[in-house]
C-alpha positions in Angstrom: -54.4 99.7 -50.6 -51.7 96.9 -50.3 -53.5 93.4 -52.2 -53.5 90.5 -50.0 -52.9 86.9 -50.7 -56.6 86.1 -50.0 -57.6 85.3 -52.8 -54.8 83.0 -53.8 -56.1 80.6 -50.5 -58.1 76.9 -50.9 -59.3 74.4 -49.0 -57.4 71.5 -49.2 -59.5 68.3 -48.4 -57.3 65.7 -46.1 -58.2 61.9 -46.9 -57.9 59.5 -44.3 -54.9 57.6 -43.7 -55.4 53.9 -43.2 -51.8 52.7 -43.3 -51.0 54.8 -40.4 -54.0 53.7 -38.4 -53.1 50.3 -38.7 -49.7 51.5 -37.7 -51.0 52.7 -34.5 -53.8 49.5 -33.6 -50.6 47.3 -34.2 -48.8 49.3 -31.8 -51.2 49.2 -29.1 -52.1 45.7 -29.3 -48.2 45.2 -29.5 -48.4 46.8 -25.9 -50.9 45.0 -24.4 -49.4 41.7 -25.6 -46.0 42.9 -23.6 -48.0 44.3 -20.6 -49.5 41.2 -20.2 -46.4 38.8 -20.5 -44.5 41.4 -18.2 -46.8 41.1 -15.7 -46.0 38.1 -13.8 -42.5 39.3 -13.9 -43.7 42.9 -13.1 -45.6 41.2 -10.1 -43.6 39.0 -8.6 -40.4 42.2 -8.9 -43.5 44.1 -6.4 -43.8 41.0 -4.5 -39.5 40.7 -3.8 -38.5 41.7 -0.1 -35.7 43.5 -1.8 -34.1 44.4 -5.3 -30.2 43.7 -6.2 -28.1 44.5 -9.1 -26.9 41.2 -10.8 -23.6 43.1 -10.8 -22.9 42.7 -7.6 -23.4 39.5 -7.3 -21.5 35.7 -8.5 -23.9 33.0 -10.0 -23.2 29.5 -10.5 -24.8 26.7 -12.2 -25.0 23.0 -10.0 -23.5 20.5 -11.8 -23.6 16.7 -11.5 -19.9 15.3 -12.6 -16.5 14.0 -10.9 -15.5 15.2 -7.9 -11.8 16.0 -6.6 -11.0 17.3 -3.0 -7.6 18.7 -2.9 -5.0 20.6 -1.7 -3.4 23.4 -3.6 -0.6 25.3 -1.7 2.7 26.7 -2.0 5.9 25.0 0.2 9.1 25.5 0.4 11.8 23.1 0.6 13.2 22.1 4.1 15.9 19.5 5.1 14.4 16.7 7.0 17.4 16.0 8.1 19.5 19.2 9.2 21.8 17.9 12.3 23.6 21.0 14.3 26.7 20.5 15.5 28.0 21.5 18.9 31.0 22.0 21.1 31.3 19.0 23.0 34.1 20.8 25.6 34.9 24.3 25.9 38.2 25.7 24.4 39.6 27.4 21.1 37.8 26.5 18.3 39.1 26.3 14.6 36.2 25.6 11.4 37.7 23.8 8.9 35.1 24.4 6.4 32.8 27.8 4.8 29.2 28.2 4.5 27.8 26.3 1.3 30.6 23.3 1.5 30.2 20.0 0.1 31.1 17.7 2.6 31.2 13.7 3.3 29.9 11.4 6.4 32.9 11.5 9.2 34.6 14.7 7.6 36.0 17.0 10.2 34.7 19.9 10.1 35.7 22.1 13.2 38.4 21.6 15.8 38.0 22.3 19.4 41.3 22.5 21.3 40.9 21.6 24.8 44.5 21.2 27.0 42.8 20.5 30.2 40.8 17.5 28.5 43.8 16.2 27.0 45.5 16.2 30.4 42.5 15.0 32.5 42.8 12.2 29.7 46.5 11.3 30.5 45.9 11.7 33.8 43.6 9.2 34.3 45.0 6.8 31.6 47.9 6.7 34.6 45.8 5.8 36.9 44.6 3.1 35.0 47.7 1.7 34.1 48.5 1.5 37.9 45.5 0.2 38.5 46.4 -2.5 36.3 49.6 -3.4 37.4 47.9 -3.9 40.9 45.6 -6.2 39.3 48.6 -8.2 37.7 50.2 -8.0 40.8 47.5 -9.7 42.7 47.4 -12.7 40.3 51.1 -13.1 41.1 51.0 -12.8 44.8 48.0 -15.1 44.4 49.8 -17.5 42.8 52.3 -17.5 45.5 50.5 -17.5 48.4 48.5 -21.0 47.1 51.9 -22.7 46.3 52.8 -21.8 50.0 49.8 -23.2 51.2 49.5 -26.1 48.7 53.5 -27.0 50.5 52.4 -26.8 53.6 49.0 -29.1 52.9 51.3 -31.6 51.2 54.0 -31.8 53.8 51.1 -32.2 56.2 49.7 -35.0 54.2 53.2 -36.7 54.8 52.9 -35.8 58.5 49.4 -37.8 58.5 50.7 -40.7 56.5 54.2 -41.3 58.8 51.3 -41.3 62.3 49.5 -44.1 60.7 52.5 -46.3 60.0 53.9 -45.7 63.0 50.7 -46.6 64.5 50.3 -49.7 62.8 54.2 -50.9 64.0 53.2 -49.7 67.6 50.3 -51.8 67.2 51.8 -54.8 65.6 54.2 -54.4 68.1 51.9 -54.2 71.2 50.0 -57.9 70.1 53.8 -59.1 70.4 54.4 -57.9 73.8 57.6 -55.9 72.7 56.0 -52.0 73.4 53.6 -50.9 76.6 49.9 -49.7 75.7 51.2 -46.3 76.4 53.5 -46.2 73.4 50.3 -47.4 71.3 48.2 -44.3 73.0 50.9 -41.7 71.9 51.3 -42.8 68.2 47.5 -42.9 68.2 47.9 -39.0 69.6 50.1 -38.6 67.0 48.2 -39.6 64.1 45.1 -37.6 65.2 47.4 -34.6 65.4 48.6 -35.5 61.8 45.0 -35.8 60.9 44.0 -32.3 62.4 47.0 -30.5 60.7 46.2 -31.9 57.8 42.7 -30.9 57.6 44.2 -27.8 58.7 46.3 -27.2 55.7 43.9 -28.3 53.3 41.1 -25.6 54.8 43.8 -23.1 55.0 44.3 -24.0 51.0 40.5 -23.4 50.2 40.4 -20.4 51.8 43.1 -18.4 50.5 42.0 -19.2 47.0 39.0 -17.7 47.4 40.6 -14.9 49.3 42.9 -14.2 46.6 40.2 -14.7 44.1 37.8 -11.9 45.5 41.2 -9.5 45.7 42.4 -10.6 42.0 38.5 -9.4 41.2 38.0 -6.4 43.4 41.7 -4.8 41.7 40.1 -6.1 38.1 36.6 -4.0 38.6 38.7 -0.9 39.5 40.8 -1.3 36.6 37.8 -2.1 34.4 36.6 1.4 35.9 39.1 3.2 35.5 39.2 1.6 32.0 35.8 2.7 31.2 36.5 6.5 32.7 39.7 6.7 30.1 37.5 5.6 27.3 35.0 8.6 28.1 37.6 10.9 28.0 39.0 9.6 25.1 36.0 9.5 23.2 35.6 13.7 24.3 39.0 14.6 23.1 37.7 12.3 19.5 34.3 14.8 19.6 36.9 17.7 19.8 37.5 17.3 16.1 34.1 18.2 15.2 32.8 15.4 12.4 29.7 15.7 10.1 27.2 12.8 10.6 25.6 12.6 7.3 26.7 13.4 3.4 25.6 17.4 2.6 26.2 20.8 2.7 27.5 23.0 5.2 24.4 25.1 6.1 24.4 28.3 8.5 28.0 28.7 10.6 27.3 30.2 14.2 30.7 31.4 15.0 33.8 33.1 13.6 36.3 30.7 11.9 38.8 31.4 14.7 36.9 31.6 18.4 36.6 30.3 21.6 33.5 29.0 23.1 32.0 27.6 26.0 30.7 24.2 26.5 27.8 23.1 24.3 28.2 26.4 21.9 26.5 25.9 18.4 29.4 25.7 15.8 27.6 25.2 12.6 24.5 23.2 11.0 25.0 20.4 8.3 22.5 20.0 5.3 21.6 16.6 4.5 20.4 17.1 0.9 19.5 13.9 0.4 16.2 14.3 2.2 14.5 16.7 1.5 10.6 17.8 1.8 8.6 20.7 1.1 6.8 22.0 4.1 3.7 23.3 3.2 1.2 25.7 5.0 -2.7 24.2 5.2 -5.9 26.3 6.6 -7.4 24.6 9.5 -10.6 23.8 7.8 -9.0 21.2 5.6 -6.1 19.8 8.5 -8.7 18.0 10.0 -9.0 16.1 6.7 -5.2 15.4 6.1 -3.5 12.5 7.2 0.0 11.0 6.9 0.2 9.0 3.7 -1.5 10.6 1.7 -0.5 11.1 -2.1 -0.1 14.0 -3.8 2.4 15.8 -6.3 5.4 18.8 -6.2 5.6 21.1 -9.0 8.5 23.3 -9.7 11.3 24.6 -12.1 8.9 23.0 -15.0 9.0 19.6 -13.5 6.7 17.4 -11.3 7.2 14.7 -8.9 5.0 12.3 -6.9 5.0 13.0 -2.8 3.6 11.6 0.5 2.4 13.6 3.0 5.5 12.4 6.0 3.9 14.7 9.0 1.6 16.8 10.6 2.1 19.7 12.9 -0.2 19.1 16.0 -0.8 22.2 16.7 -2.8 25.5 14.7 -0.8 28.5 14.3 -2.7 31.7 12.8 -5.4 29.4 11.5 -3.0 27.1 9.1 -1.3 23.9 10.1 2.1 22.8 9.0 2.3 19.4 7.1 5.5 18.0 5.2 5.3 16.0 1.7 8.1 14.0 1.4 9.6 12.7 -2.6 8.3 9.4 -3.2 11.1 8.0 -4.3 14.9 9.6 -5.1 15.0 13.0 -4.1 16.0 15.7 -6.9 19.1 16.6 -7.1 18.9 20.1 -8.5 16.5 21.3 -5.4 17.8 24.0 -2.6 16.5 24.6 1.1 13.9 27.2 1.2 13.2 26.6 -2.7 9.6 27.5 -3.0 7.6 24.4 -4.8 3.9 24.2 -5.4 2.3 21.1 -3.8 -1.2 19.6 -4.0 -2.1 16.6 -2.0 -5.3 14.5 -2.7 -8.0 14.2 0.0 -10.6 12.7 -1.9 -11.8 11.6 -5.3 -15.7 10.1 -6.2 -17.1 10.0 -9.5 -21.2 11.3 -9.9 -21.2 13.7 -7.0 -23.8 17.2 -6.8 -21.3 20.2 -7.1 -21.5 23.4 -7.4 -18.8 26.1 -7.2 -17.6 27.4 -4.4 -17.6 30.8 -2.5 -18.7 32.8 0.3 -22.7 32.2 0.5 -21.4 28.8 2.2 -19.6 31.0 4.5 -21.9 33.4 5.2 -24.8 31.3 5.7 -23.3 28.2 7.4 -24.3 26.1 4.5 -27.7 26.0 5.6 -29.6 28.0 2.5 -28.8 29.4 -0.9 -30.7 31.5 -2.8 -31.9 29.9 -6.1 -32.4 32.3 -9.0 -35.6 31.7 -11.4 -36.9 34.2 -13.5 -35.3 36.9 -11.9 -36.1 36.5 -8.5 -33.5 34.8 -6.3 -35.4 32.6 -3.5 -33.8 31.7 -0.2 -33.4 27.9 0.3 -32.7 25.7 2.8 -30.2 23.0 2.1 -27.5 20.6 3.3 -23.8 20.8 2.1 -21.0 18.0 2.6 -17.4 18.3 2.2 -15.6 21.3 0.4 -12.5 21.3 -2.1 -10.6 24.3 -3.5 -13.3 25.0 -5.8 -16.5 23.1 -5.2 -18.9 22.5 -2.4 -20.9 19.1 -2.4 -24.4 19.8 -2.1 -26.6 16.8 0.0 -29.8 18.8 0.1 -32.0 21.3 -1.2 -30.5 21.9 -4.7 -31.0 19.7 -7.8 -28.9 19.8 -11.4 -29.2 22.6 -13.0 -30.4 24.8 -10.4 -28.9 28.1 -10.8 -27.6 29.9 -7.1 -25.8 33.3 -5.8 -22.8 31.9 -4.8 -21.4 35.6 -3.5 -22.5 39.1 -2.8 -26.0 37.2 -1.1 -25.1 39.6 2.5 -26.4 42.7 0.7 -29.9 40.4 0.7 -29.9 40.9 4.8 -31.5 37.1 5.3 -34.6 38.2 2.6 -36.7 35.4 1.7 -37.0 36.7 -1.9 -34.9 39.1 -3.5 -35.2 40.4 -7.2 -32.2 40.2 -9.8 -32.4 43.9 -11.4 -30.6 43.9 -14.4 
């Protein structure tokens, strides 16, 4: 028979093991200790409408501190003064100058010929030279005409005079008894002939000066008329040699440099580079706010100058308004049209104001709650917010320093009054 091990076999007495059973009481009253400080969390996580990952969601702390409103956009540089120049009279026109040009106030720039102006023009300055001649040659025949008539007043004076001496001899002669009454009758019929011829001659004077006066005017008004016709002529044939209005730059050309156009064609636009702005793009929400004056400051090609906002578009287009800042001051010189520039204008600025950074709960709530985080659970809460900048919201009501808040992400809480922060 095969020997077993059987008899090689002992009990072996196992003493107990306090270490470890401590081990294990410390554990368990380790547990409790947790369960029961858990279990207000555990509770109130049982007690939440609804459970979100903090992932998906922004927090923000409110803050008590400075507060700017402001406008941060990008513009791009614009001329504010960009005249276009156009054909004043149809005809062949000739540019004297290329796209890009530096150019100077009363520089001409294009040349329109016209040869029916130009003849219209001496046309009419004919006519107007007749017409004066007419005019020149009423004064004369004026002239004549009242030395006429002054003659025949003076020689009619005379006439007057020689009745009333020969009525006083008549007379004289009558007392003496050497002349009849009848001779004294007929000088007196002579005199008041005299007398009547007289007055004759003199009304006859009066007259024809003012006669001759309203012709010497009438011919003068036409030739003034006339005059005033030629020097609108003259002035279109000037406009044919096209002129820039302001110092710049030639800007876009709108025909070929050898062409003929109609009346009123577009020839070419002139850049006046010494006033420019940066137009700038603003959303709607914060137009309402703007208004002209206001400071702010242009940024570009490492540089920064101080600006005034110069206008506001009245109208909205795609939900932004347009606004121009103007330089405060002498305009750069090393600036282009259609440079792009950043630009930040100032709406506002108050010191100790209830912030808190912005984002989409204001948005998507109306600015009527936020949801307040504490221990975990985020609870919906009413409040009041004010104005807005880039980057903060002004809180009015409901929130107080230090309050933490979702500030994004809260429409995955579908209006829940109490929603829990899984980690």
């Amino acid at each position: 028979m095969i020997r077993d091990t059987s008899a090689q076999d002992r009990l072996v007495e196992v003493k107990p093991n306090r270490k470890r059973r401590l081990l294990f009481i410390g554990g368990g009253v380790a547990l409790l200790v947790a369960l029961a400080i858990a279990m207000p969390g555990i509770l109130r996580l049982f007690s939440a409408d609804a459970s979100v990952s903090a992932s998906r969601l922004a927090f923000a702390t409110v803050e008590r501190g400075p507060f700017v409103r402001d406008i941060a956009a990008e513009g791009k540089v614009v001329a504010a003064n960009s005249p276009t120049l156009y054909a004043t009279y149809g005809g062949a026109v000739v540019l004297k100058v290329h796209a890009g040009d530096a150019v100077k106030k009363g520089q001409v720039l294009a040349v329109v010929d016209s040869p029916e102006l130009r003849n219209k023009l001496a046309q009419e300055q004919s006519n107007a030279d007749g017409m004066k001649v007419a005019w020149e040659r009423a004064q004369i025949d004026a002239r004549k005409q009242g030395a006429q008539l002054q003659e025949a007043y003076e020689n009619a004076h005379i006439d007057e005079q020689t009745a009333a001496r020969n009525l006083d001899r008549y007379q004289t002669a009558f007392a003496k008894g050497a002349v009849s009454s009848m001779d004294v009758d007929k000088a007196k019929d002579a005199l008041e002939k005299a007398q009547i011829a007289s007055r004759q001659a003199k009304s006859n004077l009066g007259l024809d000066k003012d006669s001759s006066n309203f012709d010497i005017q009438a011919k003068k008004l036409a030739y003034e008329r006339q005059q005033l016709l030629v020097q609108d002529l003259q002035r279109q044939v000037d406009d044919l040699n096209v002129k820039s209005p302001v110092d710049g730059q030639v800007g876009q050309l709108f025909v070929a440099p050898v062409a003929t156009v109609a009346k009123d064609a577009q020839l070419l636009s002139v850049v006046d580079l010494t006033a420019l702005e940066v137009e700038v793009k603003v959303p709607e929400s914060f137009a309402r706010d703007l208004a002209i004056g206001m400071t702010g400051e242009i940024s570009g090609n490492g540089n920064t100058w101080k600006g005034l906002v110069s206008a506001i578009s009245p109208e909205v287009v795609n939900g932004e308004v347009a606004a121009r800042v103007r330089f405060e001051g002498e305009t750069p010189k090393q600036l282009r049209q259609n440079q792009r520039l950043s630009v930040r204008i100032l709406l506002d600025k108050r010191d100790n104001v209830l912030t808190v950074q912005r984002g989409s709960f204001v948005d998507e709530s109306g600015g009527a709650y936020a949801y307040v985080v504490r221990d975990g659970i985020a609870t919906k809460t009413p409040i009041r917010v004010g104005v807005s900048s880039i980057d903060k919201v002004e809180i009015l009501q409901g929130l107080k320093e230090g309050d933490r808040i979702v500030i994004s992400g809260t429409d995955s809480f579908k209006g829940a009054q109490t929603v829990a922060i899984a980690r």
